[in-house]
N, C-alpha and C positions, 0 to 999 in steps of 0.2 A: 478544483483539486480532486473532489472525487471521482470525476468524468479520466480526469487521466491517470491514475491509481486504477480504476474499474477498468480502460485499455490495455495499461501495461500488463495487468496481472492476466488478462483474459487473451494473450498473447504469448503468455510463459505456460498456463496447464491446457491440458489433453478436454476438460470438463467444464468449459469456461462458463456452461448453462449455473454452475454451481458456487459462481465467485458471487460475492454479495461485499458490499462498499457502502459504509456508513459513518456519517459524519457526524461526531459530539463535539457540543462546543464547551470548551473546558473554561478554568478561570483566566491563567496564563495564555492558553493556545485552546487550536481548533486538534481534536484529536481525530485520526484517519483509521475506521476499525476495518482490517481485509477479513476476509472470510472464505477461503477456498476449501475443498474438499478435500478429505486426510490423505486420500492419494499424492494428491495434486501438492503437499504441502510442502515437500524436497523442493520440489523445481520454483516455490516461488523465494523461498529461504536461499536454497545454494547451496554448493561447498561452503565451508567456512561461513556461513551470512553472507558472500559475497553479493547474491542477487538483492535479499532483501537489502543489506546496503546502499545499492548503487540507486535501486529504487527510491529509497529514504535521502538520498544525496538531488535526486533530480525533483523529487516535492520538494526538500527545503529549497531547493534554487529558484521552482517556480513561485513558492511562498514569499521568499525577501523581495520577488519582484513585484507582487501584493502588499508587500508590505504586509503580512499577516505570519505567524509563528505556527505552525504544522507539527504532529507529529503522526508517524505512521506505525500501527500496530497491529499483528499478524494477530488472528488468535485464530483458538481452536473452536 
């Protein structure tokens, strides 16, 4: 999961040297922590959240196909 969160995101910014993808493992779920650059922060969020969305739609799809519970969270 983090290998393709770390593609996708280093695919959407300008500064890909500066994304960092980290994995906690929570009680419920595996939690997915992104980490881009404050520039680069628009284009991985979106209009509306649509990016990060779409992103957070295609880990959980790769997730119930693991069989494991995911979530993905942008921070700063």
């Amino acid at each position: 999961m983090v290998e393709l969160v770390e593609a996708i995101a280093k695919s959407l910014v300008d500064n890909p040297d500066a994304v960092e993808v980290k994995e906690v493992e929570g009680r419920q779920a595996i939690v997915i922590e992104l980490k881009v650059a404050a520039d680069d922060m628009g284009k991985v969020i979106g209009k509306q959240g649509r990016i990060a969305k779409a992103l957070r739609t295609v880990v959980k799809a790769a997730a119930t196909k693991a069989n494991k519970k995911v979530v993905v969270e942008i921070v700063q």
